[in-house]
DSSP file (Angstrom, degrees, kcal/mol; ACC not computed):
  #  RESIDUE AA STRUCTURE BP1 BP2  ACC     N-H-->O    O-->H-N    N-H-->O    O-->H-N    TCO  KAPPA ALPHA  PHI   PSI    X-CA   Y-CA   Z-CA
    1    1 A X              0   0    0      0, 0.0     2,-0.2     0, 0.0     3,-0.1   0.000 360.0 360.0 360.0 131.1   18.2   11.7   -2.5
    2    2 A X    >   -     0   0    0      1,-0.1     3,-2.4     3,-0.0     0, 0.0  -0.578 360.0-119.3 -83.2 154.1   16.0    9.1   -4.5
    3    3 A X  G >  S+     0   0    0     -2,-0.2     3,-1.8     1,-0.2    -1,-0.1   0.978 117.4  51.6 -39.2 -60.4   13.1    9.7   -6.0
    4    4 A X  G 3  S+     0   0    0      1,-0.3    -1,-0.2    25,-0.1   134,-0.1   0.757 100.7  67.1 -53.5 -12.7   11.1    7.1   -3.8
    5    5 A X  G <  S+     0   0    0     -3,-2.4     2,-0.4     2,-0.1    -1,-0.3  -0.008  85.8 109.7-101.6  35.4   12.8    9.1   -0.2
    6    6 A X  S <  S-     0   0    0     -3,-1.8     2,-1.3    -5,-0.0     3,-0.1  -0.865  76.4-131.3 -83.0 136.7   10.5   12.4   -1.5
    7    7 A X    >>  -     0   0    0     -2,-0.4     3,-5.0     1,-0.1     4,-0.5  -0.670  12.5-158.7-123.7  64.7    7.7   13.3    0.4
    8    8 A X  H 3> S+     0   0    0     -2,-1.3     4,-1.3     1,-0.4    -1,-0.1   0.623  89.0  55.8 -21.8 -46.0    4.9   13.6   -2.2
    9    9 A X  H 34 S+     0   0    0      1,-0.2    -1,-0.4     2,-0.2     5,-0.2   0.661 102.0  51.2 -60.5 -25.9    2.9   15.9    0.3
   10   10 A X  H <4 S+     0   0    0     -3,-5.0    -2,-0.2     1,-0.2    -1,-0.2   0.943 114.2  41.9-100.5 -45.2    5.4   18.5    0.9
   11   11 A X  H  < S+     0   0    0     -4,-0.5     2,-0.2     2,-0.1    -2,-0.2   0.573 112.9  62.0 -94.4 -17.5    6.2   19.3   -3.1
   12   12 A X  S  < S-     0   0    0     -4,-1.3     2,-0.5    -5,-0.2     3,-0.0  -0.735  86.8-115.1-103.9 162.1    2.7   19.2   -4.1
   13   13 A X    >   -     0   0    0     -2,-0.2     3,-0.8     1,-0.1     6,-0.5  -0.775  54.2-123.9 -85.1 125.3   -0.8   20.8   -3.6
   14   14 A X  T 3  S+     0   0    0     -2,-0.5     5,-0.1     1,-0.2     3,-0.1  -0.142  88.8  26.2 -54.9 149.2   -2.7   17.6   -1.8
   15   15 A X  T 3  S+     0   0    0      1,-0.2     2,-0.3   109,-0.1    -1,-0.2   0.875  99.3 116.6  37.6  44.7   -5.8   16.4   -3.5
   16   16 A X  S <  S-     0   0    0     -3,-0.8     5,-0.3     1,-0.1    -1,-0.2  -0.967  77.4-105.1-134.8 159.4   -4.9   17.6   -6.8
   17   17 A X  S  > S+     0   0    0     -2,-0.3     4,-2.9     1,-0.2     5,-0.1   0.808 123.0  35.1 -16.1 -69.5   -4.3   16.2  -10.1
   18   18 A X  H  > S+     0   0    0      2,-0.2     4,-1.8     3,-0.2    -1,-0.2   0.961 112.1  62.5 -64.9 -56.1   -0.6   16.5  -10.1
   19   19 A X  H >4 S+     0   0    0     -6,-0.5     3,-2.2     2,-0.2     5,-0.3   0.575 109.4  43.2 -37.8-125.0   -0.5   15.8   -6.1
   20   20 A X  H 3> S+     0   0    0      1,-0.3     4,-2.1     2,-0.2    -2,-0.2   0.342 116.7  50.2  14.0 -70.0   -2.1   12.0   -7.1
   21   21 A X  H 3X S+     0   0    0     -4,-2.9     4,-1.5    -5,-0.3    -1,-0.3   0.814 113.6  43.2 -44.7 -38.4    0.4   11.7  -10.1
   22   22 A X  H <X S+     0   0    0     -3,-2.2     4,-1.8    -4,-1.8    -1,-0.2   0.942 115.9  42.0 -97.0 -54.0    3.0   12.5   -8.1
   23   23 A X  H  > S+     0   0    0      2,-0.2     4,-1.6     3,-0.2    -2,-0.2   0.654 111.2  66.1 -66.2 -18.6    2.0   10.2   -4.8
   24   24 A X  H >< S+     0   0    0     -4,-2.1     3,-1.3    -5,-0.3    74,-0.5   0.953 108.8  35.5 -67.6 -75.4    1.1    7.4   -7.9
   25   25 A X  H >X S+     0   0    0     -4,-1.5     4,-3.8     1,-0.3     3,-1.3   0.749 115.1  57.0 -79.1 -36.1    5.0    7.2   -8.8
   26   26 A X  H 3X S+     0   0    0     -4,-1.8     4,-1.5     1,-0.3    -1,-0.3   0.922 103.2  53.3 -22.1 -71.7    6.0    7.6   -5.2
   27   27 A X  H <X S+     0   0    0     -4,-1.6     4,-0.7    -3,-1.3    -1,-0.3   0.648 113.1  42.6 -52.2 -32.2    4.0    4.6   -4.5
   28   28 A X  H <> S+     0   0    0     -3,-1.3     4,-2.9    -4,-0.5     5,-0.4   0.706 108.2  56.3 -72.0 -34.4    5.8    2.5   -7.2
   29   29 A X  H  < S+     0   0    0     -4,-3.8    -2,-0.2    -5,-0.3    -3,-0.2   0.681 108.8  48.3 -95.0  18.6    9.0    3.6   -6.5
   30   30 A X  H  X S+     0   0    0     -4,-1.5     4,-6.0    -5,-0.1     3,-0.5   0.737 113.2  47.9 -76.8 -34.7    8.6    2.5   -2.9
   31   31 A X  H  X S+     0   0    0     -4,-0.7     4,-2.3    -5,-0.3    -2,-0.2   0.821 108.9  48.6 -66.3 -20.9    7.3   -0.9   -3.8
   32   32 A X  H  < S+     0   0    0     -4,-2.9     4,-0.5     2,-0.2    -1,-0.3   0.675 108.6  54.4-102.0  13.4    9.4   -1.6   -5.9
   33   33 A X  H  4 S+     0   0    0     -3,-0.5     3,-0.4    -5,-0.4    -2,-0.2   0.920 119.0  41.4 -70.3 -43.5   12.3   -0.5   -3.2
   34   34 A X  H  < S+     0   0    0     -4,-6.0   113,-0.4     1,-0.2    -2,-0.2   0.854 124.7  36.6 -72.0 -30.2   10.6   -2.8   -1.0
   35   35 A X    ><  +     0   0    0     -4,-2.3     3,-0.9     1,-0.2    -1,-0.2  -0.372  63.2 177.7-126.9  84.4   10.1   -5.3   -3.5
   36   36 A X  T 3  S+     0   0    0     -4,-0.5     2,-0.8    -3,-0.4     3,-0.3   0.552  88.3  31.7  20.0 -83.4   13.1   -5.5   -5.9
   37   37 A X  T >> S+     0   0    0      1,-0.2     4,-1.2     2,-0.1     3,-0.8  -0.352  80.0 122.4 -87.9  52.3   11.5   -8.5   -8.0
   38   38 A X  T <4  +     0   0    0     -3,-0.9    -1,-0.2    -2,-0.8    -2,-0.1   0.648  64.9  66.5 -87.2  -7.5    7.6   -7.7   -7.6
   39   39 A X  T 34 S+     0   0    0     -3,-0.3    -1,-0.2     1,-0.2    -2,-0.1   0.580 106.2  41.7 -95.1   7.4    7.1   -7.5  -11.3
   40   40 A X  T <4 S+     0   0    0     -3,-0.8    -2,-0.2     2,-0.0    -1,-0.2   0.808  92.1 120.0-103.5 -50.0    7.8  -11.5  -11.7
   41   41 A X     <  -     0   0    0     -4,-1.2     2,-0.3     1,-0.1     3,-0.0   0.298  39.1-178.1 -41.0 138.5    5.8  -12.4   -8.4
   42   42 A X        -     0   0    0      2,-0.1    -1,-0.1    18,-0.0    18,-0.1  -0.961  40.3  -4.3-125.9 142.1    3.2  -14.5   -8.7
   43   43 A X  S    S-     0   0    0     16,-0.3     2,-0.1    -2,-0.3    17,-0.1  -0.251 107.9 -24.4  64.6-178.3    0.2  -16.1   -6.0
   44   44 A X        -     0   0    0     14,-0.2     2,-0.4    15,-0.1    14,-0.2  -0.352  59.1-179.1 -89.5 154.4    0.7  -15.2   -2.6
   45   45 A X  E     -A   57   0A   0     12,-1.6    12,-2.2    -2,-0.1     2,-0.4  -0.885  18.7-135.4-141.5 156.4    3.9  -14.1   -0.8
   46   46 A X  E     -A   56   0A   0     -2,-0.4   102,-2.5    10,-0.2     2,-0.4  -0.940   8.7-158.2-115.6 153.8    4.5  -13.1    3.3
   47   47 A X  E     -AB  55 147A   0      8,-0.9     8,-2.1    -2,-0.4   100,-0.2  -0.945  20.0-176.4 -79.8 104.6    6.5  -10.2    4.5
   48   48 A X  E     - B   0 146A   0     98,-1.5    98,-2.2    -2,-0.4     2,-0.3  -0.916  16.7-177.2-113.2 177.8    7.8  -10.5    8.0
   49   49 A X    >   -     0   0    0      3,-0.5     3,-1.0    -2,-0.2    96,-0.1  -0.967  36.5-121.3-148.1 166.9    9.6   -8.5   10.4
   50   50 A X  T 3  S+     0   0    0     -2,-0.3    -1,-0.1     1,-0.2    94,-0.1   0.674 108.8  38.1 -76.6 -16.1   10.7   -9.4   13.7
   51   51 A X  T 3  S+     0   0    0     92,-0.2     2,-0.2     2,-0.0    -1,-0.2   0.492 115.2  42.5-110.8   3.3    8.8   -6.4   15.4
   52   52 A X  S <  S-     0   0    0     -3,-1.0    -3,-0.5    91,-0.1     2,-0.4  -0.761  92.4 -86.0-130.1-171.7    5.5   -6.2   13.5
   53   53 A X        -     0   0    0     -2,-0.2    21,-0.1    -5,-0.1    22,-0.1  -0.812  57.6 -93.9 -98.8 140.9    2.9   -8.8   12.1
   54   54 A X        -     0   0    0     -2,-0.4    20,-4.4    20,-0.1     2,-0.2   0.009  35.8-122.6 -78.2-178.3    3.6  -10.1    9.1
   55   55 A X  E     -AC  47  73A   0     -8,-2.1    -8,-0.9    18,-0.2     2,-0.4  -0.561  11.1-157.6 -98.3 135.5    2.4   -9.0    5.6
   56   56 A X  E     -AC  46  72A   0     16,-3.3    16,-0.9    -2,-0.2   -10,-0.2  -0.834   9.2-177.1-141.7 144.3    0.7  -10.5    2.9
   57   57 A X  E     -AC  45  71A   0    -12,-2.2   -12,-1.6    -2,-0.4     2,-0.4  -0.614  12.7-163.8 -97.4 168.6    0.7   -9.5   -0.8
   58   58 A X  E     - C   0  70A   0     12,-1.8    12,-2.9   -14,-0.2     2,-1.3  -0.966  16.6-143.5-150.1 121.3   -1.9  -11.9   -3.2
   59   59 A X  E     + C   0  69A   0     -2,-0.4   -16,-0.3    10,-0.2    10,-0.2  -0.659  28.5 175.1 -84.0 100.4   -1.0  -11.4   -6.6
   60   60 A X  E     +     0   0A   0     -2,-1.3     2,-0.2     8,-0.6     9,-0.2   0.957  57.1   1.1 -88.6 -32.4   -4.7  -11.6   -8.2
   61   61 A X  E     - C   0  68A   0      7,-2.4     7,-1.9     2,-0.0     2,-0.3  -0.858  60.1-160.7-144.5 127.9   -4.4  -10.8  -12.0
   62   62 A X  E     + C   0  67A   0      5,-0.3     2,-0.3    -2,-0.2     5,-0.2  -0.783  11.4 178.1 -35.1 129.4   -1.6  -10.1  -14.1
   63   63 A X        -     0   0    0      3,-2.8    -2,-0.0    -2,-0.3     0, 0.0  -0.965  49.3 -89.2-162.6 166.0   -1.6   -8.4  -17.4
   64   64 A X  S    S+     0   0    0     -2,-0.3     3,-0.1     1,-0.3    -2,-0.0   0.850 121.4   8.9 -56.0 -18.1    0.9   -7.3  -20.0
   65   65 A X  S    S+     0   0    0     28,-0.1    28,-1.6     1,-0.0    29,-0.4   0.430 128.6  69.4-124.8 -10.8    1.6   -3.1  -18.3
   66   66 A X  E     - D   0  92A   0     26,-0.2    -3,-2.8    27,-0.1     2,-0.4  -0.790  54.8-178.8-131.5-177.1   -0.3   -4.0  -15.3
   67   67 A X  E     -CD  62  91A   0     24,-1.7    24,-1.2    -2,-0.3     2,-0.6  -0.984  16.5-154.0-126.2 131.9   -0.5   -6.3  -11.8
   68   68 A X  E     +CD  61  90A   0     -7,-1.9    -7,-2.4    -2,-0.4    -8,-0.6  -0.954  27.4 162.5 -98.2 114.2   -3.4   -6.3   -9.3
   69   69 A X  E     -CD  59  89A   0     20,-2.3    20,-2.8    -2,-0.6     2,-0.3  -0.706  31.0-141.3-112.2 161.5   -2.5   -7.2   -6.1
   70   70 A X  E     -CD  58  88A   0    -12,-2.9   -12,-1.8    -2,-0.2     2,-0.2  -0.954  13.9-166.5-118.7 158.5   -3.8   -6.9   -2.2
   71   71 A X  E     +CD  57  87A   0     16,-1.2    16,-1.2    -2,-0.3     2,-0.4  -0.976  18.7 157.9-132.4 115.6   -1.6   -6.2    0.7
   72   72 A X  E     -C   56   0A   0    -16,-0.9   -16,-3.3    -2,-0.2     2,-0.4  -0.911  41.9-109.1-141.2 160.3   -2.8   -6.8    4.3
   73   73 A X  E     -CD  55  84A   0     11,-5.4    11,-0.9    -2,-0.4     2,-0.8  -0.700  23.8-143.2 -84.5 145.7   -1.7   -7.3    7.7
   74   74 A X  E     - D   0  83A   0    -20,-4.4     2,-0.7    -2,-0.4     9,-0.2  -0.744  19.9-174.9-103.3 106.7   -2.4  -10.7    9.0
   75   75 A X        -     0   0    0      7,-0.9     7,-0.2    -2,-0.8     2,-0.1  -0.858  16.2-157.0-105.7 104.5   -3.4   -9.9   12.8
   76   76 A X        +     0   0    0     -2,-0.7     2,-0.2     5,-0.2     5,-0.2  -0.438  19.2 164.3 -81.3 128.8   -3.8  -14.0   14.8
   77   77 A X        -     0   0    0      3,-0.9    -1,-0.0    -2,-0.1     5,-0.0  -0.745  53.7 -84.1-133.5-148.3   -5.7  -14.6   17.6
   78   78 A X  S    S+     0   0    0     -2,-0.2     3,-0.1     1,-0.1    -2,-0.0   0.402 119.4  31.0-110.6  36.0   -6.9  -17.7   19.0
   79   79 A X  S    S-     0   0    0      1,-0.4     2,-0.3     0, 0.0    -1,-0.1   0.720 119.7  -0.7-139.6 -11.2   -9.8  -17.9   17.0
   80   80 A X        -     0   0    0      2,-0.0    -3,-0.9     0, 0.0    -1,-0.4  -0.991  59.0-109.8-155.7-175.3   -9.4  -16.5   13.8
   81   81 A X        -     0   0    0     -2,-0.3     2,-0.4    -5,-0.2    -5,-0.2  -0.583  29.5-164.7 -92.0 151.7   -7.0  -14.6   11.1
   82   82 A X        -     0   0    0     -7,-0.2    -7,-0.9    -2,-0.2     2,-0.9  -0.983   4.3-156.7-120.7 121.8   -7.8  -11.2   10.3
   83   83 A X  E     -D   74   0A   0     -2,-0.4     2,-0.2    -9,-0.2    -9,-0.2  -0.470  23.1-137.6-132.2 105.7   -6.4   -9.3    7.3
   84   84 A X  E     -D   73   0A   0     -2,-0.9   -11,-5.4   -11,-0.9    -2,-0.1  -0.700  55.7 -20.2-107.5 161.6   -6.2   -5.6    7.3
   85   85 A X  E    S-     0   0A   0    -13,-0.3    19,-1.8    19,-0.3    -1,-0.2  -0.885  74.3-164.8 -93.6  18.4   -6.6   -3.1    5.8
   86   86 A X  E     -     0   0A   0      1,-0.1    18,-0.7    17,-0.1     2,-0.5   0.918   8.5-157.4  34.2  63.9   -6.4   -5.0    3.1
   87   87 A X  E     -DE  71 103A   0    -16,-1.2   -16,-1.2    16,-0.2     2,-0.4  -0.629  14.3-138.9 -90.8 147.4   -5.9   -2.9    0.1
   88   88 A X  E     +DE  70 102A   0     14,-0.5    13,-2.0    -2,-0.5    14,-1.2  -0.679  28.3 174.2 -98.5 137.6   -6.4   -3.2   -3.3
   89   89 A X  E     -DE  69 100A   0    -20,-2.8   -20,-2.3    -2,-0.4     2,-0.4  -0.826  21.2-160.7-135.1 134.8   -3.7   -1.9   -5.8
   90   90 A X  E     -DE  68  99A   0      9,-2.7     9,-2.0    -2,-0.5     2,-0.4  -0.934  13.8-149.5-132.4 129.7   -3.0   -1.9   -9.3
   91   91 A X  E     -DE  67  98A   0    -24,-1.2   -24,-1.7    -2,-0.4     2,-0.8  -0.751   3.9-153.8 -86.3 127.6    0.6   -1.1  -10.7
   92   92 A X  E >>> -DE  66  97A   0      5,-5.4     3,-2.6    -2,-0.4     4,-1.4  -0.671  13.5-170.0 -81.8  75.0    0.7    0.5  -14.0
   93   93 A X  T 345S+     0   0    0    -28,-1.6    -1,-0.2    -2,-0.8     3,-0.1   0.839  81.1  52.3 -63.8 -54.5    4.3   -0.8  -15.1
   94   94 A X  T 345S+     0   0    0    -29,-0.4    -1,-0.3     1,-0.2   -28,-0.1   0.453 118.6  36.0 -99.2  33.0    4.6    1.4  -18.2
   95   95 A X  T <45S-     0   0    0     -3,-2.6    -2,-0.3   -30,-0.2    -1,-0.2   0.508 103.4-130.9 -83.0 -19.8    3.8    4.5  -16.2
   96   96 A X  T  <5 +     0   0    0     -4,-1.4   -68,-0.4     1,-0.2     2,-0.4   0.764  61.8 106.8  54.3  44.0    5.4    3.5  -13.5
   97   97 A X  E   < -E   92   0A   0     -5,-0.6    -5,-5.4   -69,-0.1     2,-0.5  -0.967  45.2-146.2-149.4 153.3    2.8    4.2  -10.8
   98   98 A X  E     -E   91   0A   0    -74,-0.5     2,-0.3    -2,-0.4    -7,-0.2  -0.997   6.9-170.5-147.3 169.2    0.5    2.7   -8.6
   99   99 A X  E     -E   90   0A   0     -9,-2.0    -9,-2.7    -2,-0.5     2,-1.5  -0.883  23.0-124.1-140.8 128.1   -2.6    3.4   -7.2
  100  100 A X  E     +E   89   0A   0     -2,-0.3   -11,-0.3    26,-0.2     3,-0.1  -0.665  24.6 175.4 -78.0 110.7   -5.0    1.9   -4.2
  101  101 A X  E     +     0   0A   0    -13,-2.0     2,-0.4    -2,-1.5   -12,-0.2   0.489  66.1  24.6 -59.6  -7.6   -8.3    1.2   -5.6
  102  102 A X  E     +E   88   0A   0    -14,-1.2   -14,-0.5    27,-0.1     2,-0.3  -0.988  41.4 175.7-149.2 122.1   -9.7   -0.3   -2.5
  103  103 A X  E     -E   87   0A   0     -2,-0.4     2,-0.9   -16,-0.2   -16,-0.2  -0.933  43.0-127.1-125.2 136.9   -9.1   -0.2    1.3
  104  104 A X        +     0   0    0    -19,-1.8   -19,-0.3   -18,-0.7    -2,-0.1  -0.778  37.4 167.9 -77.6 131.0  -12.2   -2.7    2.9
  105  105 A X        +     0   0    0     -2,-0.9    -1,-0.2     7,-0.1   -19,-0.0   0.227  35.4 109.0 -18.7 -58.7  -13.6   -0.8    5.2
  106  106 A X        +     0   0    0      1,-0.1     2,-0.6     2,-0.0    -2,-0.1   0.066  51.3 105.1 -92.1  21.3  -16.7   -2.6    6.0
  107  107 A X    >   -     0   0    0      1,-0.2     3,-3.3     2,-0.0     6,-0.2  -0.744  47.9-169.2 -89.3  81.3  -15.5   -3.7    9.7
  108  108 A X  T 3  S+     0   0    0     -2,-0.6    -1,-0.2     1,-0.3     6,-0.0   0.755  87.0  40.0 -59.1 -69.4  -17.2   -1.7   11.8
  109  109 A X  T 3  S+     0   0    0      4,-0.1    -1,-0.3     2,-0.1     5,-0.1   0.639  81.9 118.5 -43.1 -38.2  -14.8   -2.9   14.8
  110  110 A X    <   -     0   0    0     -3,-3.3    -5,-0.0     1,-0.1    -4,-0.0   0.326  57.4-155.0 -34.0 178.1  -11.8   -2.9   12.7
  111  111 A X  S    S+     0   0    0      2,-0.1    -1,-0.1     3,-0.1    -2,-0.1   0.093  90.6  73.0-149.0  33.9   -9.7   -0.4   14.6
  112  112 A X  S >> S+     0   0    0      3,-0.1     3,-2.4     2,-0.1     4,-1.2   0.760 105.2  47.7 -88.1 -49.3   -7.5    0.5   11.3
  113  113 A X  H 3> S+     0   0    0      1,-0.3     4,-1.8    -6,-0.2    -2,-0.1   0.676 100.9  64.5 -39.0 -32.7  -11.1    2.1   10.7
  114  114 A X  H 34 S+     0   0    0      2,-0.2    -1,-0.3     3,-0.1     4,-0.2   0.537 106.1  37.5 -69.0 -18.2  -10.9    3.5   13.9
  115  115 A X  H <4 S+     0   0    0     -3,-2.4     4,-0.5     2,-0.1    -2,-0.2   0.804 122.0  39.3-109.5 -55.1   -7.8    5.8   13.1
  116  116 A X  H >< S+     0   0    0     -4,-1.2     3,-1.3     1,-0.2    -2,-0.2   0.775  99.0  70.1 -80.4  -6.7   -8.6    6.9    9.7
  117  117 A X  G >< S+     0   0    0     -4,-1.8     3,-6.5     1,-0.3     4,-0.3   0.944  88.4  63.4 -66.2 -57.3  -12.4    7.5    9.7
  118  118 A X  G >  S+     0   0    0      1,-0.3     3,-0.5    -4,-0.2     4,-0.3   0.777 110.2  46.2 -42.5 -29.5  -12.3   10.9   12.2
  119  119 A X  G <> S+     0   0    0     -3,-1.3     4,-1.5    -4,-0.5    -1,-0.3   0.320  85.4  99.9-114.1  27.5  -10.3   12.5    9.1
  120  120 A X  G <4 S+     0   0    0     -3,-6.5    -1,-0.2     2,-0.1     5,-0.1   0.873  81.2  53.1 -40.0 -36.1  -12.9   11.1    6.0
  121  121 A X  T <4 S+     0   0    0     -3,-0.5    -1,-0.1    -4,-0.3    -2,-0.1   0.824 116.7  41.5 -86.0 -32.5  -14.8   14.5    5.6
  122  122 A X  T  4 S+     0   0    0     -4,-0.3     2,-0.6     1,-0.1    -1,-0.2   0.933 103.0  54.2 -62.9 -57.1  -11.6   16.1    5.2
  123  123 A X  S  < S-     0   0    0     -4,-1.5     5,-0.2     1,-0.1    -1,-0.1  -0.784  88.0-100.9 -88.6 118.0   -9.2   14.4    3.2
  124  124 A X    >>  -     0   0    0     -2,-0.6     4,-1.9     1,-0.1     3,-0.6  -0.185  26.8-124.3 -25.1 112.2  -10.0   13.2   -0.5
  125  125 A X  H 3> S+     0   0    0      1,-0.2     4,-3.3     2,-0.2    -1,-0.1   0.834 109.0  42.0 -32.7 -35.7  -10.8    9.4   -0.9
  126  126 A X  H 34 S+     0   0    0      1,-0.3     4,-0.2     2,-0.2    -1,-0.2   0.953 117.5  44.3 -82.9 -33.5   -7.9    9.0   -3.5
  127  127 A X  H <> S+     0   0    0     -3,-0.6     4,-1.2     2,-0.2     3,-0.3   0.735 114.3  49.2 -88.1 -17.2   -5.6   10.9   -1.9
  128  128 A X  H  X S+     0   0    0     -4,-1.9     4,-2.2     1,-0.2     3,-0.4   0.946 113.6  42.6 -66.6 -61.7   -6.2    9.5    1.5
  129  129 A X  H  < S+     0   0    0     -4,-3.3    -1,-0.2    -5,-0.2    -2,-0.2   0.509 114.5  50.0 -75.0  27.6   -6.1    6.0    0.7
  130  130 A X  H  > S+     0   0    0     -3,-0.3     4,-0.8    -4,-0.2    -1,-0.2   0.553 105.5  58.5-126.5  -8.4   -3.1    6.3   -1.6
  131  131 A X  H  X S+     0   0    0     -4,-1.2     4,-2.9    -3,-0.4     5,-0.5   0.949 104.2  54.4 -65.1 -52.4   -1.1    8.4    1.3
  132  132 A X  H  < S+     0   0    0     -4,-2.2    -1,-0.2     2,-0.2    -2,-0.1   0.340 107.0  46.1 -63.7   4.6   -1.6    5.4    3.5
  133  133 A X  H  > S+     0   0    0      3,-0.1     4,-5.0     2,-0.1    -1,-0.2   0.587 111.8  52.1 -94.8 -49.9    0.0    2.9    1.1
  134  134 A X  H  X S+     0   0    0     -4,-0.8     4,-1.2     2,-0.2    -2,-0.2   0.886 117.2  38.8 -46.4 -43.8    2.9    5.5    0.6
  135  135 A X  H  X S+     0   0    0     -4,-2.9     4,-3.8     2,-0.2    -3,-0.2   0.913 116.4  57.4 -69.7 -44.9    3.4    5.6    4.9
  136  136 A X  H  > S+     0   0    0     -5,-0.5     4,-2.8     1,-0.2     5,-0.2   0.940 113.1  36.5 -34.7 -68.6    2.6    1.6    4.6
  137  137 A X  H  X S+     0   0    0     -4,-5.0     4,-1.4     2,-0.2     3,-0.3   0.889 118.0  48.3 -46.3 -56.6    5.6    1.1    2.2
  138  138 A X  H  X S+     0   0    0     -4,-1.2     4,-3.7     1,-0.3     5,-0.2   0.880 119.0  45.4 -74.4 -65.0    8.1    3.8    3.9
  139  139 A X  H >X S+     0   0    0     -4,-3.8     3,-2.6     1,-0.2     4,-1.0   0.793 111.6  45.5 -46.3 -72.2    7.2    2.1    7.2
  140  140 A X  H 3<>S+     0   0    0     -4,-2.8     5,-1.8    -3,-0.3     4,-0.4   0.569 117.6  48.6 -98.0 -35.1    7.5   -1.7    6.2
  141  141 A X  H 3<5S+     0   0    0     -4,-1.4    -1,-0.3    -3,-0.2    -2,-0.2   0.712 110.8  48.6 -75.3 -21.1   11.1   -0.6    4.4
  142  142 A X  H <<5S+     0   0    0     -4,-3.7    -2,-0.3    -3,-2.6    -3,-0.2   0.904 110.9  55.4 -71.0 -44.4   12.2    1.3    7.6
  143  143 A X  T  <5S-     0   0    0     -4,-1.0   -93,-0.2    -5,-0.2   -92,-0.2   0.595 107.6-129.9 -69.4 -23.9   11.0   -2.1    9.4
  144  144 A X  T   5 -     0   0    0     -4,-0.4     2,-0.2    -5,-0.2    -3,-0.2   0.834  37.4-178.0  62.9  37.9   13.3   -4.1    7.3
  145  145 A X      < -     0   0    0     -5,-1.8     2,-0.7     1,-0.1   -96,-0.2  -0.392  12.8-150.4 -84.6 127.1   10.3   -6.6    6.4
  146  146 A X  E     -B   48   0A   0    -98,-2.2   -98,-1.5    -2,-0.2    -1,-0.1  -0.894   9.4-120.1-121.1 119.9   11.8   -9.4    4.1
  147  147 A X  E      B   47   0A   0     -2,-0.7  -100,-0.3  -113,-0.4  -102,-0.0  -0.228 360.0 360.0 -38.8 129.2    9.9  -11.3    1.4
  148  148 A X              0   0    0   -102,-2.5  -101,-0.1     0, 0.0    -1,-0.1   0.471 360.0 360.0 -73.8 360.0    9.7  -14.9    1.6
């Protein structure tokens, strides 16, 4: 078993210290299972797969141990682009971990808002949004989504 096929929630107490540390390295060592070369990427890059909508990462700042990127779905209709849930992530390269800072939110309508809001009061901000990048990857590497 690799590190990155570990199930951060089951070996740790949730919405603790260690739990966070533990879903942080989790979270790298899926991304970088999903993306091999991500610490050279630069600008923006698409993900597809043939059974979901595709992905897009925006490389926004680069800096010598860390990256900040967003990751969203791009969901088309025929009047405009949408991109959810659009989070924002920063990789720590010499920890090896990353972390969401961000998921927007503010779309009332959205209906990713619509699935996680009912469990807000419950679950820990950090640990919430940083489970749903951890399901994101797992999913999007089961999917077989390949960079362009």
């Amino acid at each position: 078993m690799y590190d990155h096929q570990i199930i951060p929630q089951t070996i740790v107490k949730s919405n603790s210290f260690t739990g966070l540390m533990t879903l942080y390295e989790s979270n790298f060592l899926k991304l970088i299972d999903f993306v091999p070369e991500f610490t050279n990427l630069e600008g923006e890059h698409i993900a597809s797969s043939k059974e979901e909508n595709d992905v897009i990462f925006s490389i926004t700042k680069k800096e010598k141990h860390t990256i900040f990127f967003s990751m969203s779905y791009i969901f088309k209709d025929i009047v405009s682009i949408e991109l959810r849930p659009n989070l924002k992530i920063v990789v720590y390269l010499d920890g090896q971990l990353a972390q969401v800072t961000d998921i927007d939110e503010t779309q009332e309508c959205s209906n990713f808002n619509k699935i996680i809001s009912p469990h807000k009061y419950v679950i820990n901000q950090l640990w919430r949004k940083n489970i749903i990048f951890n399901k994101w990857l797992e999913h999007l590497i089961d999917l077989n989504y390949k960079l362009n």
